[in-house]
C-alpha positions as CSV (number, residue, x, y, z in Angstrom):
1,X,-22.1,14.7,-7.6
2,X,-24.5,11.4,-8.0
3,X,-23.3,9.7,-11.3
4,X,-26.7,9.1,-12.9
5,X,-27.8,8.6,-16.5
6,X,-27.0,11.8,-17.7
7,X,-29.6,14.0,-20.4
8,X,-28.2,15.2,-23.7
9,X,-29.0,19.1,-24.0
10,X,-27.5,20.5,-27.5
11,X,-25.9,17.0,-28.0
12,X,-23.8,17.8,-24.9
13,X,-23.7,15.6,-22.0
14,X,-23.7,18.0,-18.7
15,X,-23.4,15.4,-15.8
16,X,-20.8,13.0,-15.1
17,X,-20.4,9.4,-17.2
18,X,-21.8,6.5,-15.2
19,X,-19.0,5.0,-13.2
20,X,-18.6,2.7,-10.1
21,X,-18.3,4.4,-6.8
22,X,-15.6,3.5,-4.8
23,X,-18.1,2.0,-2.4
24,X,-19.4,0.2,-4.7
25,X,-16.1,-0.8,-6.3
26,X,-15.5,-2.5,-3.4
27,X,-18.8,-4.0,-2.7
28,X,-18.3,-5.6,-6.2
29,X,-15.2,-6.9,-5.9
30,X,-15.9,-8.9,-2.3
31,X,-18.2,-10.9,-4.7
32,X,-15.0,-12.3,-6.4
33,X,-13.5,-15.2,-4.7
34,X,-9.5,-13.7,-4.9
35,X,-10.9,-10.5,-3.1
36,X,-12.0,-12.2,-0.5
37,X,-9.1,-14.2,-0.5
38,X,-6.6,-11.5,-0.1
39,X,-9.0,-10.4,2.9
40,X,-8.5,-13.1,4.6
41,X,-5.0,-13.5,4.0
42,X,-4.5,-9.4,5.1
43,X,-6.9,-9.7,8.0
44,X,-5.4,-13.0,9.5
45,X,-1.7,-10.7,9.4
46,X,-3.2,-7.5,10.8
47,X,-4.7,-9.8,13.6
48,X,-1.7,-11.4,14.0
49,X,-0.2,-7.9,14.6
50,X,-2.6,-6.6,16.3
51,X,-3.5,-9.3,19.1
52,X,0.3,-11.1,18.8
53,X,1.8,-8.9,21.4
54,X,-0.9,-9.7,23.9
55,X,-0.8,-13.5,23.5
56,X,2.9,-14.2,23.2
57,X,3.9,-16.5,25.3
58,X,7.1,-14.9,26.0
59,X,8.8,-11.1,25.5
60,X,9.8,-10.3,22.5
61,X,13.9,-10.2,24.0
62,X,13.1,-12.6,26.4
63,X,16.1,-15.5,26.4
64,X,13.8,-18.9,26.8
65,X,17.0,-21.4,25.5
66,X,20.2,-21.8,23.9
67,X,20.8,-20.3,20.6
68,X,19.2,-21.8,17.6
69,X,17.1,-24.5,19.1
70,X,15.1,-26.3,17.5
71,X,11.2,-26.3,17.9
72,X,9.8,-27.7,21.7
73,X,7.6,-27.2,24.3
74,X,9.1,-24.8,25.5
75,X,9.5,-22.8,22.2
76,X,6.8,-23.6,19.7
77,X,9.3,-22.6,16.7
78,X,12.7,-23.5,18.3
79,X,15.1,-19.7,19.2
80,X,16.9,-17.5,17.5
81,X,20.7,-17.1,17.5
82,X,20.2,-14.9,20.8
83,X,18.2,-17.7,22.3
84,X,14.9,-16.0,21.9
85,X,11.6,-17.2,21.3
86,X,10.8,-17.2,17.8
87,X,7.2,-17.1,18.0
88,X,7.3,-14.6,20.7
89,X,9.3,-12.5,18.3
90,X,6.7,-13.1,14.9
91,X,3.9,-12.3,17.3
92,X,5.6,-9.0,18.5
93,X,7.3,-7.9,14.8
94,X,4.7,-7.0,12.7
95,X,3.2,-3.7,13.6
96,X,5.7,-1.3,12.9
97,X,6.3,-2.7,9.2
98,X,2.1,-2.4,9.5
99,X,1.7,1.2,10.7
100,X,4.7,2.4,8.5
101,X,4.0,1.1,5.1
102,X,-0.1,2.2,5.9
103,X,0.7,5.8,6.9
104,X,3.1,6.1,3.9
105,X,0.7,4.8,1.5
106,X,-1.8,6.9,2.6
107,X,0.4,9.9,2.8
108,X,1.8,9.3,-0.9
109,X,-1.8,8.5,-2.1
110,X,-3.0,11.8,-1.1
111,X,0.0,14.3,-2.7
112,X,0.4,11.9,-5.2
113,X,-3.1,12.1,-6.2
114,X,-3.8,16.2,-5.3
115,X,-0.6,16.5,-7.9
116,X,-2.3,14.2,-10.6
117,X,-5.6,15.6,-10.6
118,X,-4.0,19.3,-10.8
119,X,-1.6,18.3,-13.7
120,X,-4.6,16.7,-15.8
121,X,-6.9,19.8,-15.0
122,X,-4.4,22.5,-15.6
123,X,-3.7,21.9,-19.1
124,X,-1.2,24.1,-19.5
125,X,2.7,24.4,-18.5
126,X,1.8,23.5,-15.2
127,X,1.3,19.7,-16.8
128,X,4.1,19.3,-17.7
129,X,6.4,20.9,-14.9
130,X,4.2,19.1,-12.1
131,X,4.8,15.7,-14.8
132,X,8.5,16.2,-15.4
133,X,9.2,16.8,-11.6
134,X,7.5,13.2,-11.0
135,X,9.7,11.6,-14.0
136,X,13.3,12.9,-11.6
137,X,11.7,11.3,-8.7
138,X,10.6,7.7,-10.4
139,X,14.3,7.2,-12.3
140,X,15.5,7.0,-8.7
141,X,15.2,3.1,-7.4
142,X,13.0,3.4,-4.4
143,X,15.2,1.5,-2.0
144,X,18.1,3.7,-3.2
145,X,16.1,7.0,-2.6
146,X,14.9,5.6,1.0
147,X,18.3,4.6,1.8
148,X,20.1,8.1,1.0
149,X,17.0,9.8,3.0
150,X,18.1,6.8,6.2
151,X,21.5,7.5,5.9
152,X,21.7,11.0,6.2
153,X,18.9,11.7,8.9
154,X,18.9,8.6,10.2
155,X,16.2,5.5,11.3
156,X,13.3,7.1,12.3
157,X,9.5,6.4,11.8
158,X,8.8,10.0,10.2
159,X,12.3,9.5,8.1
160,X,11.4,6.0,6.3
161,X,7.5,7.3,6.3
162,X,8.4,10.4,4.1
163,X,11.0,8.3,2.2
164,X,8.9,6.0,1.2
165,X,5.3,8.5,0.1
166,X,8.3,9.8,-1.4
167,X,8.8,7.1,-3.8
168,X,5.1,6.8,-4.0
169,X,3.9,9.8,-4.9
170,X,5.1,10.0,-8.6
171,X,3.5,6.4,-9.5
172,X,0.4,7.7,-8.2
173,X,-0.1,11.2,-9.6
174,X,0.8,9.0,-12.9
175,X,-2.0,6.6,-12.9
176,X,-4.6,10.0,-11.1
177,X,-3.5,12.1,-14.5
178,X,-3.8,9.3,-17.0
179,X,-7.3,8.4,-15.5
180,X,-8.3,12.0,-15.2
181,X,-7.1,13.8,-18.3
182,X,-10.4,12.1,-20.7
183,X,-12.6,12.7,-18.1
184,X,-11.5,16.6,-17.8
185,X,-12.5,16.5,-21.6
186,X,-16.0,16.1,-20.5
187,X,-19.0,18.2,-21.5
188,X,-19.9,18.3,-17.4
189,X,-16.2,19.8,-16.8
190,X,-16.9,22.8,-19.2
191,X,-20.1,23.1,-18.0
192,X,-19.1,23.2,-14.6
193,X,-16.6,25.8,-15.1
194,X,-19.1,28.0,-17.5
195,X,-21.4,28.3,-14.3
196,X,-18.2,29.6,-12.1
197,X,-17.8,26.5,-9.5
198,X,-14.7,26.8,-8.6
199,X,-11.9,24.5,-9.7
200,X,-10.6,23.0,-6.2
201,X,-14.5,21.9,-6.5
202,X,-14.7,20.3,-9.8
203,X,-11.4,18.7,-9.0
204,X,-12.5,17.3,-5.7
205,X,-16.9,17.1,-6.5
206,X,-16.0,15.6,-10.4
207,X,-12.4,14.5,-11.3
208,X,-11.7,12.9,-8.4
209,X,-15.1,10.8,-7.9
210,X,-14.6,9.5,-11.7
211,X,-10.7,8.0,-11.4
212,X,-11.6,6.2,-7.2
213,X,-11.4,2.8,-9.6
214,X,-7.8,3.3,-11.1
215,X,-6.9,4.8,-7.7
216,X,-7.8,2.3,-5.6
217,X,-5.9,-0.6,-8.1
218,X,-3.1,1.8,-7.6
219,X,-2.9,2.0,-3.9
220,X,-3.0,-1.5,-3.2
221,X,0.1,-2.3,-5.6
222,X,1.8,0.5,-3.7
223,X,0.7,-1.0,-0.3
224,X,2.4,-4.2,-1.1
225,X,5.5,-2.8,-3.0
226,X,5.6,-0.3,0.3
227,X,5.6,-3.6,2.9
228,X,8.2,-5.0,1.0
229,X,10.5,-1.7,0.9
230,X,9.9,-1.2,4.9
231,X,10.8,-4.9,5.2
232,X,14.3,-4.9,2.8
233,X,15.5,-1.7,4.5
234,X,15.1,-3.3,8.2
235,X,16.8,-6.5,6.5
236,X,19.9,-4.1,5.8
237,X,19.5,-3.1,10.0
238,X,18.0,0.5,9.1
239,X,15.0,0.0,10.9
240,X,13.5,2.6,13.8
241,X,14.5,-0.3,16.3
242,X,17.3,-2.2,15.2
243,X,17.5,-4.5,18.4
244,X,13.7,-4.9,18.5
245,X,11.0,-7.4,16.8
246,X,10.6,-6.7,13.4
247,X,9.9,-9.4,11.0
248,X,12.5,-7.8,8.2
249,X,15.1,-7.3,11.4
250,X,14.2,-11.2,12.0
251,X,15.4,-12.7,8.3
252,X,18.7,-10.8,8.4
253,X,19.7,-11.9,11.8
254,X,19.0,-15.7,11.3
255,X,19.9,-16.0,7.6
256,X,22.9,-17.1,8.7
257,X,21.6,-20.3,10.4
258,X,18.7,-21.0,8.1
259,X,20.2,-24.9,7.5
260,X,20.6,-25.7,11.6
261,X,17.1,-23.2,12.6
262,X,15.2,-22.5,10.0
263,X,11.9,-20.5,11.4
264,X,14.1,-18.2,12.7
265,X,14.1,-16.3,9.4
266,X,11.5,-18.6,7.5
267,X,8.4,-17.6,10.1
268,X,8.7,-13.7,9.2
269,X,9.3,-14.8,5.4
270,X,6.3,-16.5,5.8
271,X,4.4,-13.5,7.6
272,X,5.5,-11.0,5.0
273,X,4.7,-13.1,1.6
274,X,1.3,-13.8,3.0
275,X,0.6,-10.4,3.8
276,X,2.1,-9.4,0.3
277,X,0.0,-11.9,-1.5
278,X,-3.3,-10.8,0.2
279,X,-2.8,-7.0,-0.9
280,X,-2.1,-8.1,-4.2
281,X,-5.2,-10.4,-4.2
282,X,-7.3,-7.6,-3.4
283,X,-5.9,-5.3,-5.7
284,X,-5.9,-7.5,-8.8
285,X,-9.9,-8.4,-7.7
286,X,-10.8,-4.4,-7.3
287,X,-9.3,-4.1,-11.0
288,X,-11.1,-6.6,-12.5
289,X,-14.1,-5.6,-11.2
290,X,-13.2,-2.1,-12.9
291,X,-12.6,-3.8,-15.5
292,X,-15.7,-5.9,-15.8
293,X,-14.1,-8.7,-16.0
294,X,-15.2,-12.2,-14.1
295,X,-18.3,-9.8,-13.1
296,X,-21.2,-12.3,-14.1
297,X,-18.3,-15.2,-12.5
298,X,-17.7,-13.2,-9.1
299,X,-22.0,-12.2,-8.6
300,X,-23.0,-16.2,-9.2
């Protein structure tokens, strides 16, 4: 439903409150310089991950010199402590902690939010069941939960991915409840209801479209707290391919030698705090922009 100036009938309002799109939230916050920023930052990584395994000058368990050399023209950043190209190995390592923490996000975002939204709109019992059920799942520390869920089934893509939308699924029905419950008090919502449009509509058509700001904030944070979990549980060697390229995989392995090799373990360090960095950057610029703050700053 377009969110237009709405007319007062009977000192009602019966449309939805003017609100930014998430479109145009997005449009809005490019115009800030640490959105564009964390763009960069996220795009240069995703590249990296995307292209890396096509340009590498070397496989990824290719043996190119002795253990722990340092950088040379053979091997830009020097080998690990298998005698493996470190490079070849930053280039290959990034796309499954990519894919992973994406698809969970996204999975997480979508129950999370479906259970938000239906808590705010019910008002009723159902509130505080669907509320209460979220509260069991957040006093569990994510890594805990994801390790259990590792542990028992074991290190596979679909485990970690359901472990993890797992852990984010009560943070974001949260923030989708808290945004949606004073907009479910709206004159629009009654009058909605009053002409029978059915509630899976109002919920998707008006709830939904009035909370994409706090949302979107939401997700990135999630995204970034997500790459970090993927990367701490391959650091502990439950990843889906413990002998394989995976920058998390990478720090544990040559932590051991960080004073004789360093970029063994500081090149994926490096890989994952820039990535980190540029999701938070783009999540902190989306919420000002919410916000209104730095507006008339960010459209100079």
């Amino acid at each position: 439903m377009s969110q237009v100036s709405s007319p007062v009938i009977m000192g009602s309002e019966l449309t939805p409150p003017v609100g930014i799109r998430g479109t145009s939230l997005l449009r809005r916050s490019l115009k800030l310089w640490r959105t564009r920023i964390g763009v960069a930052l996220v795009g240069v990584i995703v590249l990296v991950a995307i292209v890396g395994p096509y340009v590498a000058p070397y496989g990824p368990s290719t043996p190119v010199g002795a253990p722990n050399s340092n950088p040379s023209s053979t091997a830009v950043l020097g080998t690990d402590y298998l005698g493996q190209d470190v490079l070849s190995r930053v280039l290959n390592g990034g796309g499954s902690i990519l894919v992973i923490a994406a698809i969970a996000t996204a999975l997480g975002m979508i129950v999370g939010t479906a259970i938000g939204l239906a808590a705010a709109y019910s008002r009723s019992a159902l509130d505080e069941v669907l509320m209460r059920g979220m509260d069991v799942i957040m006093a569990l520390p994510s890594i805990l939960l994801a390790l259990v869920a590792v542990a028992i089934i074991g290190p596979r893509a679909w485990v970690i991915v359901v472990a993890i939308a797992l852990t984010t699924v009560p943070r974001i029905a949260r923030v989708a409840r808290g945004a949606a419950q004073p907009v479910v008090e709206r004159d629009f919502i009654a009058a909605s209801e009053a002409m029978g449009v059915p509630r899976w509509r109002i919920i998707s058509g008006e709830l939904l479209p009035n909370t994409l700001g706090p949302l979107m904030v939401e997700a990135s944070l999630r995204l970034t707290y997500n790459i970090a979990l993927i990367a701490a549980l391959a650091f502990l060697g439950l990843s889906t391919n413990p002998n394989g390229a995976n920058w998390g995989t990478m720090i544990q392995q040559n932590q051991l030698v960080l004073a004789v090799q360093p970029w063994g373990a500081a090149a994926p360090i490096i890989a994952i705090a820039l990535l980190t960095m540029g999701t938070g950057l783009i999540g902190d610029g989306i919420a000002r922009t919410a916000a209104g703050i730095d507006r008339a700053r960010g459209e100079e």
